[in-house]
C-alpha positions as CSV (number, residue, x, y, z in Angstrom):
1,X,0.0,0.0,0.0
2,X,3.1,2.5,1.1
3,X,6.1,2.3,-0.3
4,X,8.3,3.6,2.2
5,X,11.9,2.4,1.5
6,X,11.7,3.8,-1.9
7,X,10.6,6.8,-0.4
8,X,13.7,6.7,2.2
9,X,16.4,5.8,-0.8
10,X,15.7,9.3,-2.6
11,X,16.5,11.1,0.7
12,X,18.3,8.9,2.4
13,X,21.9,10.9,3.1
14,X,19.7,13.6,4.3
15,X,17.9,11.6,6.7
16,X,21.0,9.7,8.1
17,X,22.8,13.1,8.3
18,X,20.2,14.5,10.7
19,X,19.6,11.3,12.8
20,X,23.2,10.9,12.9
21,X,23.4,14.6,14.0
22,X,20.4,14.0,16.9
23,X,22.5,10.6,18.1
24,X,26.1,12.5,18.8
25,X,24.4,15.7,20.5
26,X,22.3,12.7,22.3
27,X,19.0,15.5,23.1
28,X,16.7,12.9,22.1
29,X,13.8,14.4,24.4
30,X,12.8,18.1,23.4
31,X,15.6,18.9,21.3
32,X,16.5,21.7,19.1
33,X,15.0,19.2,16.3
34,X,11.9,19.3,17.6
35,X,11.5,22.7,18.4
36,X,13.0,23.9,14.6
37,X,10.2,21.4,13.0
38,X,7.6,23.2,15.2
39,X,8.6,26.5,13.6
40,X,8.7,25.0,10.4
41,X,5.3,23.4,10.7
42,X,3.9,26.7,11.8
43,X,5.6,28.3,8.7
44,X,4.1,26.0,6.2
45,X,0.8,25.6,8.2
46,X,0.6,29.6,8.6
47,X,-0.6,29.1,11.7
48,X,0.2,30.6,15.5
49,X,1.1,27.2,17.1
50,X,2.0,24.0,16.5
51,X,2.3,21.5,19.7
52,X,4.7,18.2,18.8
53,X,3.2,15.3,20.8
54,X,3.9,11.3,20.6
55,X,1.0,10.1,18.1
56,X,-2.5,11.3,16.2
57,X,-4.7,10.0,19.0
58,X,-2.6,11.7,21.5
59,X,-3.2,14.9,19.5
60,X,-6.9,14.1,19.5
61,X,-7.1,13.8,23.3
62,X,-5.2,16.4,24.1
63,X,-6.7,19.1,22.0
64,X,-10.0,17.8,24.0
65,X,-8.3,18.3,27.2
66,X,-6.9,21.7,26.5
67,X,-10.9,23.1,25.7
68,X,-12.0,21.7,29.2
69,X,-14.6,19.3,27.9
70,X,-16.5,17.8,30.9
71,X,-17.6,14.2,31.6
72,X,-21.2,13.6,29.8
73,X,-20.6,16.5,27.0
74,X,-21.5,15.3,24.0
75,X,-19.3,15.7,21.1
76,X,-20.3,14.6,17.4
77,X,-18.1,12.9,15.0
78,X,-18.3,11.0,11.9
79,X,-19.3,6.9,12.0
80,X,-17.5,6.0,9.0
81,X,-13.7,6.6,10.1
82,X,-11.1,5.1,12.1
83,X,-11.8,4.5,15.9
84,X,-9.1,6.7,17.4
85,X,-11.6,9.5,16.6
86,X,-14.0,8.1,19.0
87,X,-12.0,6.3,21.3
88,X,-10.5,9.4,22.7
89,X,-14.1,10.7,23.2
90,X,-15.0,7.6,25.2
91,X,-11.5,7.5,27.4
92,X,-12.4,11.3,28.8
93,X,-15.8,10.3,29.4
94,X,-17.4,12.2,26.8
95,X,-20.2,11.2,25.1
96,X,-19.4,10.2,21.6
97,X,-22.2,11.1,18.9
98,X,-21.9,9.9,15.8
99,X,-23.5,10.9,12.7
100,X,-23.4,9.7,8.9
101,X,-21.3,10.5,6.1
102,X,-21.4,12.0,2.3
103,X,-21.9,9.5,-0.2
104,X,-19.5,10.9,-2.7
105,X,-16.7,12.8,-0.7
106,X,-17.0,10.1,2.4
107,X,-17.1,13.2,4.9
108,X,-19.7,13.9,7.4
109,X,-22.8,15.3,6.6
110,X,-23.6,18.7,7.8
111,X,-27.5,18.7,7.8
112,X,-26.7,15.4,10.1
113,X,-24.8,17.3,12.6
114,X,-27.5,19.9,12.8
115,X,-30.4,17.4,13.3
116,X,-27.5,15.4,16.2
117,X,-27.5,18.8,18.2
118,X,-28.6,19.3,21.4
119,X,-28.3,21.0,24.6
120,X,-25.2,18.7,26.0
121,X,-23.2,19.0,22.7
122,X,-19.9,20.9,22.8
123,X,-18.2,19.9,20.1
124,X,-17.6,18.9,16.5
125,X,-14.7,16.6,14.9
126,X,-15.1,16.9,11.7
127,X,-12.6,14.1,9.9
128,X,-10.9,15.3,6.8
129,X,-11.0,11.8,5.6
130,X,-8.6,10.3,2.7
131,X,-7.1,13.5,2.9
132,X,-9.8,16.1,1.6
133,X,-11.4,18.5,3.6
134,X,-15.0,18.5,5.2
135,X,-17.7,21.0,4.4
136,X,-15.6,23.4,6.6
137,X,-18.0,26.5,5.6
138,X,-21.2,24.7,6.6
139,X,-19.5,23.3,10.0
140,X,-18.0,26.8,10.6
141,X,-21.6,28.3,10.4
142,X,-23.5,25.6,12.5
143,X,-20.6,26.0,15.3
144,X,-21.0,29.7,15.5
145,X,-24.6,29.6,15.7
146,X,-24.8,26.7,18.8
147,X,-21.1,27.8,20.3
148,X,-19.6,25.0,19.7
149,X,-16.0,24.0,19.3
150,X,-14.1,23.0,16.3
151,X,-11.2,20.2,16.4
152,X,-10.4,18.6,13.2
153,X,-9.0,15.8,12.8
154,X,-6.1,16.1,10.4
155,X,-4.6,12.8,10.3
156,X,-5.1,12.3,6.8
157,X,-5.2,15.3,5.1
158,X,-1.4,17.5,6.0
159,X,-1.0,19.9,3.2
160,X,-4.7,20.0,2.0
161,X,-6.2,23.2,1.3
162,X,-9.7,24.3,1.8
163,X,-11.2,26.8,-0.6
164,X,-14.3,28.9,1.1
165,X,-16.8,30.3,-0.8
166,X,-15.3,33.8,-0.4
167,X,-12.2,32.4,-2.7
168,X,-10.4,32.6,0.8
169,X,-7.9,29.5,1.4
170,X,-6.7,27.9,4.9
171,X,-4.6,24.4,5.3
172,X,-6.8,21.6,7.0
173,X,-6.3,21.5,10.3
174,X,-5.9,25.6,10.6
175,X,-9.7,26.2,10.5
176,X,-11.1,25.4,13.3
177,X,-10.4,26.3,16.9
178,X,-7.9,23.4,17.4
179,X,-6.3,20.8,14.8
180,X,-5.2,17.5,15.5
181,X,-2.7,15.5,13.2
182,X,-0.5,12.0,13.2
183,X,2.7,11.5,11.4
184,X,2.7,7.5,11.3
185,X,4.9,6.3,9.0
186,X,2.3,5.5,5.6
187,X,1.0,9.6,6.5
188,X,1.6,11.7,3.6
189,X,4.5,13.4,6.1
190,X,5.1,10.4,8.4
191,X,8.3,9.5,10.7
192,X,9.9,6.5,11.2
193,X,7.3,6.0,14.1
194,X,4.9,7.2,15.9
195,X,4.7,11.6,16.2
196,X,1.9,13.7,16.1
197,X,0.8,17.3,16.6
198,X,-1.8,20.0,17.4
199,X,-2.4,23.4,15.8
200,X,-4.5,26.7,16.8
201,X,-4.2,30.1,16.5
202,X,-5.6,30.7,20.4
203,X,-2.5,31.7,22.6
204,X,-4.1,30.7,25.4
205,X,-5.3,27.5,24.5
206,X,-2.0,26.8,22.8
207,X,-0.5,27.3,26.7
208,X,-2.6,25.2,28.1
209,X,-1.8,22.4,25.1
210,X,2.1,22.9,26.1
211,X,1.5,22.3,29.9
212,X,-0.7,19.2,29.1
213,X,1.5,17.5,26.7
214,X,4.1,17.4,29.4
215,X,2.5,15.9,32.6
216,X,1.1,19.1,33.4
217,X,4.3,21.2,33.6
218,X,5.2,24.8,32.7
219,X,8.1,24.6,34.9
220,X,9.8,21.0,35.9
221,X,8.0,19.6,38.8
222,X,5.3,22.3,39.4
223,X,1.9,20.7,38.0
224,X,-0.5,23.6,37.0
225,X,-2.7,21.1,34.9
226,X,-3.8,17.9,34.4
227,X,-1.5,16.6,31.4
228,X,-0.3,13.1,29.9
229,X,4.0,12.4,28.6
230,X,2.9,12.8,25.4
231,X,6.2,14.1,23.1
232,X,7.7,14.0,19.9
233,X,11.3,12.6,19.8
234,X,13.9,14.4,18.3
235,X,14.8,11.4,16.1
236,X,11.0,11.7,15.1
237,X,11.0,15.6,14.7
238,X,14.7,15.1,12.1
239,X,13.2,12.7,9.8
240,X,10.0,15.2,9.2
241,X,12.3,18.6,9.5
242,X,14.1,16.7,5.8
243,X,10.2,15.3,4.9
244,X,8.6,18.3,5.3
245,X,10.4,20.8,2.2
246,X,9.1,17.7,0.3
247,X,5.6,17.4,1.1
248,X,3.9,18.9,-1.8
249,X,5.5,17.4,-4.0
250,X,4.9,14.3,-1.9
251,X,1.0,15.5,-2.2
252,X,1.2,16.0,-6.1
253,X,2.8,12.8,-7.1
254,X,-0.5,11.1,-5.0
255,X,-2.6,13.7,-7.3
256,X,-1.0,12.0,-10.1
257,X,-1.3,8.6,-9.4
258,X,-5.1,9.5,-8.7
259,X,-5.7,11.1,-11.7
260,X,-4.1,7.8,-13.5
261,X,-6.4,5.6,-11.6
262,X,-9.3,7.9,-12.3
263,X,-8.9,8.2,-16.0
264,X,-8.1,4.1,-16.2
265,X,-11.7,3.6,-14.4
266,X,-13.7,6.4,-15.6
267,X,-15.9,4.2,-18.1
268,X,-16.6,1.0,-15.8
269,X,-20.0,0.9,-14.8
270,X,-19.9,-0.7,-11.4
271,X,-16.7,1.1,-10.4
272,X,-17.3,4.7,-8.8
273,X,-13.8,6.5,-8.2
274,X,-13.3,9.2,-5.9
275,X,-15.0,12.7,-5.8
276,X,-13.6,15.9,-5.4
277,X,-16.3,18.7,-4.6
278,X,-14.6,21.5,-2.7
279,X,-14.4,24.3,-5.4
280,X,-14.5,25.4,-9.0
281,X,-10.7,24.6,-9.5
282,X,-11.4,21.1,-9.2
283,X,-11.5,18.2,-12.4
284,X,-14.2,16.7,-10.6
285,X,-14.9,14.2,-13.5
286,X,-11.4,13.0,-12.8
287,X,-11.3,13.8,-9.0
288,X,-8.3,16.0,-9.0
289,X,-7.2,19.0,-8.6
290,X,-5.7,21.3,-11.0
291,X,-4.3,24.0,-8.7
292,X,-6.0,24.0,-5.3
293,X,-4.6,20.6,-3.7
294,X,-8.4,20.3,-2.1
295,X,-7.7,16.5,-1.8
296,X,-4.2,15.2,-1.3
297,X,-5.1,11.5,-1.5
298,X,-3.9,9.7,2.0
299,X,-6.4,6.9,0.4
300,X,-7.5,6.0,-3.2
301,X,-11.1,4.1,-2.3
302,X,-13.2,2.8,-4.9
303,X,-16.9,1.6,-4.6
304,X,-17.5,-1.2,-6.4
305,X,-21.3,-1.0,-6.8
306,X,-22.0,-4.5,-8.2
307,X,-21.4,-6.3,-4.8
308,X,-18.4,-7.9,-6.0
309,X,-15.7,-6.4,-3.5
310,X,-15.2,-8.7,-1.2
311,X,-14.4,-11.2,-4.2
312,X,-12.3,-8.5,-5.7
313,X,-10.7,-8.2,-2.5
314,X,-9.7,-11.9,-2.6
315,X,-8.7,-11.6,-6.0
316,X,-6.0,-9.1,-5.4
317,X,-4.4,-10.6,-2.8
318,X,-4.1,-14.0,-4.6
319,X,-2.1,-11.5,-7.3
320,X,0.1,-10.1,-4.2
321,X,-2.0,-6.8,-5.1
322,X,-2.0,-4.6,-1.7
323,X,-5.6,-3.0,-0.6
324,X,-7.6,-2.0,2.0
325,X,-10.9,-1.7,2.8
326,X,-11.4,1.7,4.9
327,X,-13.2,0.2,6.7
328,X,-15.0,-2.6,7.3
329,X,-17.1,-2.0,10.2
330,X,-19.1,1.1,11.1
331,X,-18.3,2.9,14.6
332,X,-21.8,2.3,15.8
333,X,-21.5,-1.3,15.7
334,X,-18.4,-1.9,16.8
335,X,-18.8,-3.7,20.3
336,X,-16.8,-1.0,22.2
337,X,-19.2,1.7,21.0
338,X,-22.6,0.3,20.3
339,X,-25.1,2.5,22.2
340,X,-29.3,2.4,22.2
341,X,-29.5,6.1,21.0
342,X,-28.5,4.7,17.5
343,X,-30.7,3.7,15.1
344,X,-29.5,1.8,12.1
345,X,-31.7,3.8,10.0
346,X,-29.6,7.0,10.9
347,X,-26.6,5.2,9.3
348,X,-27.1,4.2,5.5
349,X,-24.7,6.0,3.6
350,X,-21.8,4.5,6.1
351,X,-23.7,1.5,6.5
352,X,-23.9,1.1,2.4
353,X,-19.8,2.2,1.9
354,X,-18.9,-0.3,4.4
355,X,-19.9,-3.0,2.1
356,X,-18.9,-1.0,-1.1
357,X,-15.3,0.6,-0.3
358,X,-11.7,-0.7,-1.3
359,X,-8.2,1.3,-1.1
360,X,-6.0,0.8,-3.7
361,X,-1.9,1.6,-2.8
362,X,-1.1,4.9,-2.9
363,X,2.2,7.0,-2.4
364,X,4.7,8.5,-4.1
365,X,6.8,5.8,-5.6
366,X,3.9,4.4,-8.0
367,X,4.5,4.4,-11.4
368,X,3.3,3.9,-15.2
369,X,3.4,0.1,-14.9
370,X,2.2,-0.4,-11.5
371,X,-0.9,1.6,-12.1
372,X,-1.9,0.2,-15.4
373,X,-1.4,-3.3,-14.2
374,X,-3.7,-2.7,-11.0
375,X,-6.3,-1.0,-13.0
376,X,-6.4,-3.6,-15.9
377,X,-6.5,-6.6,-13.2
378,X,-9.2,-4.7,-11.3
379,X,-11.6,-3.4,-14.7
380,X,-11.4,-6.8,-15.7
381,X,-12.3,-8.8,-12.5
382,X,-15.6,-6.7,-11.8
383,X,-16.3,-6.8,-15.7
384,X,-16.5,-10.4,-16.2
C-alpha cells in the first residue's frame, strides 16, 4: 500500500545526516530538532502554534483536554472513520455522537450534525478523511450559531487546502479552533514512528496544550494542569524537518497517481472512483485538482457498486495486489461503542460504503506500470 523504503532511498543521506546529528548531541527528548520542525510546521501551516506530541490519537485527546470538555458533554463525530476519533471521546468520558457521512466525498454530513445537536453538545470533529477536507464553511456556520467547538481531525489530510466560498484558502487543520494530526509512518508526512501534533491560533489554548503534553508542567516539577507524557522525539522531529520541504511534492505525485487511476476507471460501470467537490478549480470528473490541492489522496477508495468487492478483495491478494478496505465496520457497531440512542436507520450512507469501499496503494513511488497493471486486473475482475 506504502512504499516507504523507496521513499527513504531518494532522501536517504539527508535523513542519516540529521539522525546521525540527533544521536552525537544525544538530546533525544525536546531537542533543538523538535523545536525547529515546530517552527517550520507553523511556517508552512501559517498558523500561530503547532504542539509536537507522541502520536494522532494523542493529538486528539489532548486538544479535547486543553478546551476543558467535561464528563457527559457530548461531542459529534463522523461513523464512517477510524476509531481513534471516538475512542479518545469515550477515554475522557465524553459522550461520543456519531452521525453519517457523504456519499461521494465520504465526509460527514452537515445537515446530520444539525439534526445530532442538542443542549449537552460541545463539540464537533469533523474528519478530513482520505485527505480532503470536510464541508468546513457549513461546520463553521453551525458552530458559530450553537457555540460549539471546532477540532479537526487532520490525520489524513497535512498539506490540504480548503477553498471557502469567499475564494479565501486555509490548510486543514488551521480552521477550526484546534487541529489534531498524526505523522505514522504511511502519512503523507510520516516519521519513522509514531509523532503527532496539534495546531491553533488561540495563545491561550495553545499554553494550556504545552502544559498538558508534558505531565502538566510549565516549569519542571510544578503541576498547573492535568496533562499526559505525550512528546515528539527528536529522532521523530529530524526525519520530518528533511520530509517536510518535500511534502507537496509528496501531495502532487498522490494527485497523479489518482488522476491515473481515475482516468483508467472512468468508463466502468460498477466502479465509482473518488470525488472531489470542494471548489470550482477542481476536475471533478477526474477527482483531482488542478491547482488547489483540495484532496491530497492519503487513500484512493473505490466503490464497487455491483457487490463484488469482497471477491475483488480476494482476488488481489491471490495477485500479491496490496488493498484495504477503509473500513470494514461502522463505529456504531463496533462492540466497544454500540449505544441504544443509534438507530441503524440514521446510518445508510456509512452502512452502504462499508460494504462497497476498497483502497487501492497509494504514495509517491507508484508508477506507469504499476498503475496500469492494478487497473487492468481490477476493470477486468468486476467486468466479467
Amino acid at each position: 500500500m506504502v512504499d516507504l523504503q523507496g521513499q527513504y532511498k531518494s532522501i536517504k543521506d539527508q535523513i542519516n545526516s540529521s539522525l546521525k546529528e540527533v544521536m552525537e548531541t544525544s538530546a533525544f527528548i525536546n531537542g533543538p530538532e523538535v523545536q525547529k520542525f515546530q517552527k517550520e510546521l507553523e511556517e508552512y501551516l501559517g498558523v500561530k502554534h503547532v504542539i509536537p506530541c507522541a502520536n494522532g490519537t494523542d493529538a486528539l485527546q489532548i486538544a479535547m483536554m486543553g478546551l476543558g470538555l467535561q464528563p457527559g458533554d457530548e461531542v459529534i463525530t463522523a461513523d464512517f472513520t477510524f476509531a481513534a476519533t471516538v475512542e479518545v471521546i469515550a477515554l475522557l468520558q465524553l459522550t461520543p455522537v456519531l452521525v453519517d457521512v457523504y456519499p461521494n466525498t465520504f465526509n460527514i454530513d452537515t445537515d446530520a450534525i444539525r439534526k445530532a445537536i442538542t443542549p449537552k453538545t460541545k463539540a464537533i470533529v469533523p474528519v478530513h478523511l482520505f485527505g480532503q477536507c470536510a464541508n468546513m464553511d457549513e461546520i463553521l456556520a453551525i458552530a458559530e450559531e450553537h457555540n460549539l467547538y471546532i477540532i479537526e481531525d487532520n490525520a489524513q489530510a497535512i498539506g490540504a487546502n480548503y477553498t471557502f466560498k469567499n475564494g479565501t484558502r486555509k490548510k486543514a487543520g488551521t480552521i477550526g479552533h484546534v487541529g489534531a494530526t498524526s505523522f505514522f509512518p504511511s502519512k503523507n508526512l510520516g516519521c519513522f514512528g509514531d509523532g503527532g501534533a496539534i495546531f491553533t491560533n488561540d495563545d491561550d489554548l495553545a499554553h494550556t496544550l504545552r502544559g498538558v503534553v508534558n505531565h502538566g508542567m510549565y516549569e519542571r516539577y510544578y503541576h498547573d494542569v492535568v496533562g499526559v507524557n505525550s512528546r515528539l522525539d527528536s529522532l521523530q522531529a529530524a526525519v520530518l524537518r528533511v520530509k517536510l520541504p518535500n511534502l507537496n511534492d509528496y501531495n502532487k505525485a498522490r494527485q497523479e497517481a489518482a488522476r491515473k487511476y481515475t482516468k483508467a476507471f472512468q468508463n466502468c460501470e460498477h466502479i465509482e472512483t473518488p470525488q472531489v467537490e470542494t471548489n470550482q478549480n477542481c476536475d471533478k470528473d477526474l477527482g483531482i485538482c488542478s491547482t488547489c490541492d483540495c484532496h491530497v489522496f492519503h487513500q484512493y477508495t473505490l466503490k464497487i457498486t455491483n457487490g463484488k468487492r469482497d471477491a475483488l478483495g480476494k482476488h488481489l491478494a491471490e495477485l500479491q495486489i496490496p488493498h484495504g478496505i477503509y473500513y470494514p465496520i461502522p463505529l456504531h457497531s463496533q462492540k466497544a461503542y454500540k449505544d441504544s440512542r443509534y438507530k441503524e436507520a440514521d446510518f445508510p450512507v456509512t452502512n452502504q460504503l462499508v460494504k462497497e469501499v476498497i483502497s487501492l496503494p497509494m504514495h509517491t513511488e507508484l508508477d506507469d506500470e504499476q498503475i496500469a497493471f492494478i487497473t487492468k486486473t481490477i476493470i477486468d475482475f468486476v467486468n466479467k
